[in-house]
Backbone as JSON, one array per atom type, in Angstrom:
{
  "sequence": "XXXXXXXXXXXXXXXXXXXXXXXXXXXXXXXXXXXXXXXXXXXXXXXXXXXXXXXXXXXXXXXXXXXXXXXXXXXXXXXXXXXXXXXXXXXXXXXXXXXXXXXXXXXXXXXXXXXXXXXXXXXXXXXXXXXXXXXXXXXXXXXXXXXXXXXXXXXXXXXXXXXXXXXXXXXXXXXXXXXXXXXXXXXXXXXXXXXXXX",
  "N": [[123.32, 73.89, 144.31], [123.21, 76.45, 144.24], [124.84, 77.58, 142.71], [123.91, 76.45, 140.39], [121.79, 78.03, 139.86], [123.5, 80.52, 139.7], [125.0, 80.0, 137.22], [122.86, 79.39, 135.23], [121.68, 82.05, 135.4], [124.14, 83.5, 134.52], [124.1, 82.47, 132.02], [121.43, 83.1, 131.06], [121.91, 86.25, 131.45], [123.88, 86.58, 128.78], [122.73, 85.25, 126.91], [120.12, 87.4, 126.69], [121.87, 89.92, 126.25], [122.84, 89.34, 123.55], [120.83, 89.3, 122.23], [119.71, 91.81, 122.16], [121.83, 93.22, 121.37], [121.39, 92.26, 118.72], [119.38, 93.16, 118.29], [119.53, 95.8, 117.82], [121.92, 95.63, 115.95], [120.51, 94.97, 113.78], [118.6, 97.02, 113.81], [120.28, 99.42, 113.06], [121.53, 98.72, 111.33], [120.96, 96.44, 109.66], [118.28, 96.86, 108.49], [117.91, 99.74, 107.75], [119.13, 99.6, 105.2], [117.67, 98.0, 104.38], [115.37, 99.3, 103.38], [115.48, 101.5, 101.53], [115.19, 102.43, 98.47], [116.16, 100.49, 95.74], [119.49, 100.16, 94.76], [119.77, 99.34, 91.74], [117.24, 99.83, 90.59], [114.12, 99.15, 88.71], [111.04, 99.82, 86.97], [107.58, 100.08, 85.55], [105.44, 101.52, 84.78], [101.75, 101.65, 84.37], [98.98, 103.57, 83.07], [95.85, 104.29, 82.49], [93.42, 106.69, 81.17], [92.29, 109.9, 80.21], [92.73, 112.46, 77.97], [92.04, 115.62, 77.39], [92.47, 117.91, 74.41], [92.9, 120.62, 72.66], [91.33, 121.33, 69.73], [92.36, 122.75, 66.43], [90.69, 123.19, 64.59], [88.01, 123.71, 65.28], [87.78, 124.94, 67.27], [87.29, 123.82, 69.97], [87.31, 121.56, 73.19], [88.63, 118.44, 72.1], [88.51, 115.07, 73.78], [90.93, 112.71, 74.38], [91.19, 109.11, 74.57], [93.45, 107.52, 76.55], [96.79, 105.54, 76.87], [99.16, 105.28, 78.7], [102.75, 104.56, 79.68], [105.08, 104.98, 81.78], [108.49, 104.29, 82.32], [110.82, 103.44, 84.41], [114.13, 103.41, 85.1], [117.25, 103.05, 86.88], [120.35, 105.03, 86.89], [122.51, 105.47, 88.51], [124.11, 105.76, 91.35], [124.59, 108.74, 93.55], [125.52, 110.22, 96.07], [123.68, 109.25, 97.72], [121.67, 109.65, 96.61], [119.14, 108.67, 94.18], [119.81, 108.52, 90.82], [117.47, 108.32, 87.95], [116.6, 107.26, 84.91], [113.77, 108.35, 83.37], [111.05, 107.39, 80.87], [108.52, 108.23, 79.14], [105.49, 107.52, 77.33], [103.11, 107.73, 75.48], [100.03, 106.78, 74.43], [97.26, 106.58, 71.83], [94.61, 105.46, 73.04], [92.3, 103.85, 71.78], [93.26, 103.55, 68.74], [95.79, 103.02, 68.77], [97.9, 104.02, 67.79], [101.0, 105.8, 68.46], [101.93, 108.67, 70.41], [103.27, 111.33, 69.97], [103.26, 113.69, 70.86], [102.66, 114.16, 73.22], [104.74, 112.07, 74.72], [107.96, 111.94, 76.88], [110.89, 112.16, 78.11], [112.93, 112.2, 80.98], [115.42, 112.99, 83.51], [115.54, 111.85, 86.82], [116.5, 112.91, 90.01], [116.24, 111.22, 93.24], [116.21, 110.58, 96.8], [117.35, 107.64, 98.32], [116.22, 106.95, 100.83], [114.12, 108.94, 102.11], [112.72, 109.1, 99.81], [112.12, 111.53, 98.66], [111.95, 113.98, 95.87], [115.45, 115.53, 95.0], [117.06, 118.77, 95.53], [119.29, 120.18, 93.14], [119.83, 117.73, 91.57], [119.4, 115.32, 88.9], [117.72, 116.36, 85.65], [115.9, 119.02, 85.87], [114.76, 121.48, 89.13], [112.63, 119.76, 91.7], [110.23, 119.53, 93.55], [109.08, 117.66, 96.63], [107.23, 114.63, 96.98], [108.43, 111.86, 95.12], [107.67, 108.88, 95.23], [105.56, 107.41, 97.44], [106.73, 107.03, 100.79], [108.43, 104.73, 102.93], [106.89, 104.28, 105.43], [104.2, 104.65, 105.33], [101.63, 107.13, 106.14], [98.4, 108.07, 107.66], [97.89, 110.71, 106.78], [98.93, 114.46, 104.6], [100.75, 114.42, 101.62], [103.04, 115.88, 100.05], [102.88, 116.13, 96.39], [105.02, 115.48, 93.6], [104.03, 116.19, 90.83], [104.1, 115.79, 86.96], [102.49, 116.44, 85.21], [101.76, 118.95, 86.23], [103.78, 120.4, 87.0], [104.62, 121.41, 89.2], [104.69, 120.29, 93.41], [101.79, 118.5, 94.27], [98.78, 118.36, 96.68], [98.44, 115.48, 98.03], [96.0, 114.22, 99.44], [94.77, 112.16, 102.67], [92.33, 109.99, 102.09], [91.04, 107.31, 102.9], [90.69, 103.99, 103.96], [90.73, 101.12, 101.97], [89.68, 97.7, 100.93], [92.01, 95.99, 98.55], [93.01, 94.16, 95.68], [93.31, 91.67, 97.58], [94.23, 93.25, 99.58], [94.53, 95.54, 102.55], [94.47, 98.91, 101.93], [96.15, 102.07, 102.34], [94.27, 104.74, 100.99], [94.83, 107.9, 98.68], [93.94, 111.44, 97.58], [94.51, 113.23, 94.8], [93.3, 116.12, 93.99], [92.66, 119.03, 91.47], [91.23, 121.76, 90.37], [90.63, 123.93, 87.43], [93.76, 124.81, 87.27], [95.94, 126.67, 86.9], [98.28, 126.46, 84.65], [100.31, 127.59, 82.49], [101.06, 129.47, 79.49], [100.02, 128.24, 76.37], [102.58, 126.43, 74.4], [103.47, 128.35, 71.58], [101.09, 129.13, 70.43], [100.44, 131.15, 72.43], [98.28, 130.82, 74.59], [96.01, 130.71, 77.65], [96.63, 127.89, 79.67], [95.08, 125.65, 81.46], [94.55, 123.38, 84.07], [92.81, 120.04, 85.04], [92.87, 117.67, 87.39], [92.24, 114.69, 88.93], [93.54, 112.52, 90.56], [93.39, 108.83, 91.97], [95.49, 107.61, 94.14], [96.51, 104.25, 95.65]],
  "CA": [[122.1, 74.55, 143.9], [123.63, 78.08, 144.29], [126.03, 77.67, 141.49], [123.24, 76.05, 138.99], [121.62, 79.55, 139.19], [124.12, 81.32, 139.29], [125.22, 79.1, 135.96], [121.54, 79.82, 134.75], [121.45, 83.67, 135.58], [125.01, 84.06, 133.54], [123.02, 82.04, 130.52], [120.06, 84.02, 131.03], [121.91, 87.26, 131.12], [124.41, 86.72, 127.92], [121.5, 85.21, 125.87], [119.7, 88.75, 126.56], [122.86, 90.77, 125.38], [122.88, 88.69, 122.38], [119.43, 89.77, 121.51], [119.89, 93.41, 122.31], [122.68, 93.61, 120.19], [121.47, 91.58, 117.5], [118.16, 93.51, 117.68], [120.48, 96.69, 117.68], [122.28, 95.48, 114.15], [118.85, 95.1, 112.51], [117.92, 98.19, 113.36], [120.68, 100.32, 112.51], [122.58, 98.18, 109.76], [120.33, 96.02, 108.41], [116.98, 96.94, 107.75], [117.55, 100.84, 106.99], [119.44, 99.63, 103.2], [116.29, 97.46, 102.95], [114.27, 100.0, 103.37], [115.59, 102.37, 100.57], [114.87, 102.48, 96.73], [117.47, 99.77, 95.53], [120.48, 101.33, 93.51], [118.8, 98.51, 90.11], [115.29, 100.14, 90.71], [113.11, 99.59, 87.5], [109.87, 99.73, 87.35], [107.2, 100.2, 83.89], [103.81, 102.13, 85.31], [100.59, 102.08, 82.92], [97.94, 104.55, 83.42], [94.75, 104.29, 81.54], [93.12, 108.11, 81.1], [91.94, 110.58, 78.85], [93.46, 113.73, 77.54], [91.62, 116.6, 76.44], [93.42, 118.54, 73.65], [92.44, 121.98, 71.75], [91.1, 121.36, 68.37], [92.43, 124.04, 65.92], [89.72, 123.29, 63.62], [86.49, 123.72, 65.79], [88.29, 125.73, 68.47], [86.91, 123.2, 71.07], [88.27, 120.64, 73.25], [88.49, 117.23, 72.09], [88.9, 114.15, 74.47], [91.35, 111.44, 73.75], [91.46, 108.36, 75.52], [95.03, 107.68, 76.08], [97.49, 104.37, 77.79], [100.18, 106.63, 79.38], [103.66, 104.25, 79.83], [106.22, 104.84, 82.47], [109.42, 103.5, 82.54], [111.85, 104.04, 85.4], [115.54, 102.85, 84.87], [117.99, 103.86, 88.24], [121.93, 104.57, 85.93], [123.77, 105.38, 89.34], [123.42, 106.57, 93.41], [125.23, 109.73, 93.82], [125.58, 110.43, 97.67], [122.76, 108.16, 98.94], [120.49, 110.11, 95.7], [119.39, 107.62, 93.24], [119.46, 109.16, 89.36], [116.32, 107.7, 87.21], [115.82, 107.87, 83.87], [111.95, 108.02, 82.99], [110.63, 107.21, 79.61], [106.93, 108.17, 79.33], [105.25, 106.7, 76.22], [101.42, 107.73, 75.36], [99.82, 105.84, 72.68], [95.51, 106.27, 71.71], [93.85, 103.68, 73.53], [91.77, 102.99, 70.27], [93.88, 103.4, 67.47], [96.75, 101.97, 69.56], [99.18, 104.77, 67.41], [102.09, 106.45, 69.64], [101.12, 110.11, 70.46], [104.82, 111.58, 70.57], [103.69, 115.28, 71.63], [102.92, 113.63, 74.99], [105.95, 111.69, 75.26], [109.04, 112.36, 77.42], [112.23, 111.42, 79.01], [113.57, 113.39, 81.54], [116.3, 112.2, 84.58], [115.54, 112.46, 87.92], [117.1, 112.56, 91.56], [115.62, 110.74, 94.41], [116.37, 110.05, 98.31], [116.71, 106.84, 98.53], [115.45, 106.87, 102.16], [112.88, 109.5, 102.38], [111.84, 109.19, 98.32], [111.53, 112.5, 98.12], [113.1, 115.01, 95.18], [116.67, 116.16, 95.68], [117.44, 119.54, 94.54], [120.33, 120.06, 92.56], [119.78, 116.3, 90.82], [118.0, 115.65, 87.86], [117.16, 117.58, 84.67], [115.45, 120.29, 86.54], [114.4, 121.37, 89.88], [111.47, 119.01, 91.42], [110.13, 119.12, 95.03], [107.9, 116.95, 97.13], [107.47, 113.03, 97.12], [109.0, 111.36, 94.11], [106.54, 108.26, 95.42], [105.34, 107.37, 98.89], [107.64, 106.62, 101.72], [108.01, 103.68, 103.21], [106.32, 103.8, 106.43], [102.76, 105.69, 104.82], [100.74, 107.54, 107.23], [97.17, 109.01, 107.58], [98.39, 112.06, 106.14], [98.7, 114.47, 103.4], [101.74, 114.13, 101.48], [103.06, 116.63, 98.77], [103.6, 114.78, 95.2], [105.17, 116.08, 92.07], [103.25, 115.83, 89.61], [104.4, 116.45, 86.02], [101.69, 117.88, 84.24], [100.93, 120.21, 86.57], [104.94, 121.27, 86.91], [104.97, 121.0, 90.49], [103.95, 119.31, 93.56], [100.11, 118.73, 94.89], [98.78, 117.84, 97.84], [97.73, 113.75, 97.93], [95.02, 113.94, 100.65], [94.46, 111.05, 102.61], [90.9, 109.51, 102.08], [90.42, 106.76, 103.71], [90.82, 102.86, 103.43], [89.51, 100.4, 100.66], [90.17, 96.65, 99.98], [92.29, 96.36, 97.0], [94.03, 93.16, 95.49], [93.41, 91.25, 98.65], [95.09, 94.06, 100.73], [93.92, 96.35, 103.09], [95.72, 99.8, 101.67], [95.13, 103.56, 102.14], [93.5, 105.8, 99.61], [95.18, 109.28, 98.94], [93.43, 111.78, 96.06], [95.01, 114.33, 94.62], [92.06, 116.94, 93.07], [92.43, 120.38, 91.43], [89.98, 122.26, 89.0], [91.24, 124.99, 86.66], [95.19, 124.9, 88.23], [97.31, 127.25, 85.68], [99.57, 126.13, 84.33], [100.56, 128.27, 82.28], [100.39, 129.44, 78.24], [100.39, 127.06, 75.08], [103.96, 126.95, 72.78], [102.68, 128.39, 69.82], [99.46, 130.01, 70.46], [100.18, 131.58, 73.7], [96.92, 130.56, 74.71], [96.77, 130.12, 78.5], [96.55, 126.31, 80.13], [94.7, 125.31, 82.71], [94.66, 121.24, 84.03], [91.59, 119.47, 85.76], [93.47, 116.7, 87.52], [92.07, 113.91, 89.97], [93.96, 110.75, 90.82], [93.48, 108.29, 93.08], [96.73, 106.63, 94.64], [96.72, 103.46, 96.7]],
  "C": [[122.36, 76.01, 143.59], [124.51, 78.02, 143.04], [125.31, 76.77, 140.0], [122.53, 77.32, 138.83], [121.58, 80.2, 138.91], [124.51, 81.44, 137.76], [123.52, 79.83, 134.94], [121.68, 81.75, 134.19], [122.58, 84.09, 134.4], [124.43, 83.69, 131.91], [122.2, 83.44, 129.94], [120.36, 85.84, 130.32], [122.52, 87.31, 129.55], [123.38, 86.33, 126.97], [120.68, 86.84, 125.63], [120.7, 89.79, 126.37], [122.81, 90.49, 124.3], [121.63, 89.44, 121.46], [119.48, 91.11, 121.54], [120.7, 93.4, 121.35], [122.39, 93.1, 118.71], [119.98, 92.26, 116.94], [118.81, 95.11, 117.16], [120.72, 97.02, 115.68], [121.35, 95.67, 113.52], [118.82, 96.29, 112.24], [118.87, 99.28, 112.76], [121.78, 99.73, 111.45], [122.12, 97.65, 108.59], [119.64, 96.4, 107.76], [116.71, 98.31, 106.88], [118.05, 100.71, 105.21], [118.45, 98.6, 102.79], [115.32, 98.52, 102.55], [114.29, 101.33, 101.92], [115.42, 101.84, 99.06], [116.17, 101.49, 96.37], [118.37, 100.62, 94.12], [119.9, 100.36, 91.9], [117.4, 99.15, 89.85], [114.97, 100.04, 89.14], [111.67, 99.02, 87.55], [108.89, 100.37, 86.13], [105.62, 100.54, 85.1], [103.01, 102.3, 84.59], [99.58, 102.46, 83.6], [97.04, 103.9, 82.12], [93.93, 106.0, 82.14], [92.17, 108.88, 79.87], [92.86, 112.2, 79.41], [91.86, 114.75, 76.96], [92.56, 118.36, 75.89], [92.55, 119.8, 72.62], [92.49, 121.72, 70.12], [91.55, 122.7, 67.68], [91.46, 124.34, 64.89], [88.49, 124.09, 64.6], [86.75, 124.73, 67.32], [87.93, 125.3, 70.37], [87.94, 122.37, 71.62], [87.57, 118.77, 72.87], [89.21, 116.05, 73.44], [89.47, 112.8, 73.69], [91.6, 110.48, 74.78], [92.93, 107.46, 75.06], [95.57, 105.96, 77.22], [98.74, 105.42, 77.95], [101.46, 105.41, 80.03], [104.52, 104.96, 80.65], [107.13, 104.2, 82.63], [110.59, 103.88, 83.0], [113.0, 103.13, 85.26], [116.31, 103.63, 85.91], [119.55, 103.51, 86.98], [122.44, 104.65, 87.06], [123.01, 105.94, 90.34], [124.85, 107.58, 93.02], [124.88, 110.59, 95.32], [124.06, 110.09, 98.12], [121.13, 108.6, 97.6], [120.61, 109.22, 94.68], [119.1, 108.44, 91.86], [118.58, 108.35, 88.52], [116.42, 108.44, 86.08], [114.53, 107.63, 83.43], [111.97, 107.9, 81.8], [109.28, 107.6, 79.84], [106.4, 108.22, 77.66], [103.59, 106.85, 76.07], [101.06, 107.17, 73.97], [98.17, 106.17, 73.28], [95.56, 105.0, 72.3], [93.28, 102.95, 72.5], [92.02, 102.67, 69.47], [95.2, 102.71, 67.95], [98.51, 103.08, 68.66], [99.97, 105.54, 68.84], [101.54, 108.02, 69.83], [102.79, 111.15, 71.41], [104.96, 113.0, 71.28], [103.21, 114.94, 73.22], [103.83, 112.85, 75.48], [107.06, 112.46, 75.72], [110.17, 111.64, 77.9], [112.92, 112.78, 79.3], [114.99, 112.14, 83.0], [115.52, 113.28, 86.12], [116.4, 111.95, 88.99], [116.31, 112.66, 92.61], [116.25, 109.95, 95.68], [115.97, 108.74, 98.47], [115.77, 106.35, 99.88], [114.1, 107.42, 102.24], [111.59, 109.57, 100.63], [111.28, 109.97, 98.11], [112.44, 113.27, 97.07], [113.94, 115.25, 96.07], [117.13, 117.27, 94.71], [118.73, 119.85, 94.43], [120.76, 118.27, 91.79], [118.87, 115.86, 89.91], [118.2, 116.5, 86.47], [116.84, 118.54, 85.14], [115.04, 119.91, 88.33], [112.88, 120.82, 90.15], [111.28, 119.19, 93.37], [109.02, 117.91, 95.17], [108.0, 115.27, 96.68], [107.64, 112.49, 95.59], [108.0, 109.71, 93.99], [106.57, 108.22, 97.12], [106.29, 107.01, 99.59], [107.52, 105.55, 102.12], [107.02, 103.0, 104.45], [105.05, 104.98, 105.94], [101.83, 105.62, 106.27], [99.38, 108.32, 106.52], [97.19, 110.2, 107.35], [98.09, 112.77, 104.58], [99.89, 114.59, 103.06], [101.63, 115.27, 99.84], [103.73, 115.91, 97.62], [103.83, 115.76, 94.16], [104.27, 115.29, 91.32], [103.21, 116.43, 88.16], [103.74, 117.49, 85.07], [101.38, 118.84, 84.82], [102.98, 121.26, 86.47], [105.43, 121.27, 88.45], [104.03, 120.52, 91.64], [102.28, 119.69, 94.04], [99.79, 118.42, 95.54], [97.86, 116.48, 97.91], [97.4, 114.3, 99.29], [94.79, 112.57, 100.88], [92.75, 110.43, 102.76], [89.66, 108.85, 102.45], [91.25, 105.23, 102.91], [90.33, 101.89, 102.84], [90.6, 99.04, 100.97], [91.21, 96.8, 98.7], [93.67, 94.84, 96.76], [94.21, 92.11, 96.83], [94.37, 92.19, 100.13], [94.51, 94.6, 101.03], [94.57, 97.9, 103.02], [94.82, 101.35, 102.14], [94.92, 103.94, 101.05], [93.81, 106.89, 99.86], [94.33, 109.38, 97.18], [94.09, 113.24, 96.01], [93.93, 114.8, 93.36], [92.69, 118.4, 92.77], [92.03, 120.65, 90.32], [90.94, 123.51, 89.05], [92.68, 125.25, 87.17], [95.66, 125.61, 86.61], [98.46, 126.62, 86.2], [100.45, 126.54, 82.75], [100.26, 128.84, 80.11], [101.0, 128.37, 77.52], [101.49, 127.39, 74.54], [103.43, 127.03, 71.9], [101.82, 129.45, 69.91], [99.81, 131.19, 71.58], [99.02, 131.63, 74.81], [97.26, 130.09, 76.17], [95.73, 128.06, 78.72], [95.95, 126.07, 81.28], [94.11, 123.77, 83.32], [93.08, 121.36, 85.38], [92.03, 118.56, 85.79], [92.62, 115.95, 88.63], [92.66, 112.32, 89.85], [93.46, 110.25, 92.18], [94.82, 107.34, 93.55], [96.18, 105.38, 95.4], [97.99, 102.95, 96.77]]
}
């Protein structure tokens, strides 16, 4: 009887090493390279929007309603930073023509862990969250954001339904933000931005 529990107890204990160590691996081998931006990342983002653009005729602004294309391509990881090339692609929503003085392609560098800018990677310098992290908190989180030039602060809002999920809601708001004068005119710029993230 003494030597079936003993028999037992040695079970008992090596089964619970097994698991320690195997919960161990997960945590520090496996799961942190799931958790990062994969070195293939691509990914095609469509906005629906409007623009408003400075008539030179009427000296007003006109509103255009615009489809705004993203298209993220990862070419290589360079010390754990992933390099993206963006495409961004605006076309009229109505007339469905391309609208090439709002198009771009720029490269960027992003952490694959924390997914935030990395400076010295990239076309230019970029701070603040490149997109959300992976473990998202009730927080506010600083986001680049191109048209403005740099980042803004995504407030968090609260939580909504959405797509059968239960997600948070961050908004990033700012009225009259310079940004700085027009090429050409010198005329200055000033953006009226509100998104909503989920």
């Amino acid at each position: 009887m003494a030597l079936q529990r003993k028999t037992w107890n040695t079970v008992l204990i090596s089964l619970g090493l097994v698991l320690v160590i195997f919960s161990l691996i997960w945590l520090f081998a496996i799961f942190p390279p799931l958790a990062k931006l994969p070195a293939d990342h691509h990914k095609v983002i469509n906005f629906e929007g409007t623009y408003e653009v400075m008539n030179p005729e009427t000296g007003s602004l006109d509103e255009i309603l615009v489809n705004v294309k993203r298209e993220q391509q990862a070419t290589e990881v360079q010390d754990d930073v992933l390099i993206i090339n963006q495409i961004i692609t605006t076309t009229h929503a109505v007339a469905g023509m391309e609208l090439p003085q709002f198009g771009l392609t720029e490269v960027l560098g992003v952490d694959r862990s924390t997914r935030a800018y990395v400076t010295g990677y990239g076309d230019m310098e970029r701070s603040g969250q490149f997109c959300f992290p992976e473990k998202v908190e009730e927080k506010t989180y600083s986001m680049w954001v191109l048209s403005a030039g740099r980042p803004l602060e995504a407030n968090f809002t609260g939580e909504e339904d959405f797509e059968g999920l239960r997600v948070f809601v961050f908004q990033i708001s700012e009225q009259d933000l310079d940004i700085g004068t027009q090429e050409g005119t010198g005329l200055p710029q000033v953006l009226d931005i509100v998104v909503d993230l989920k």
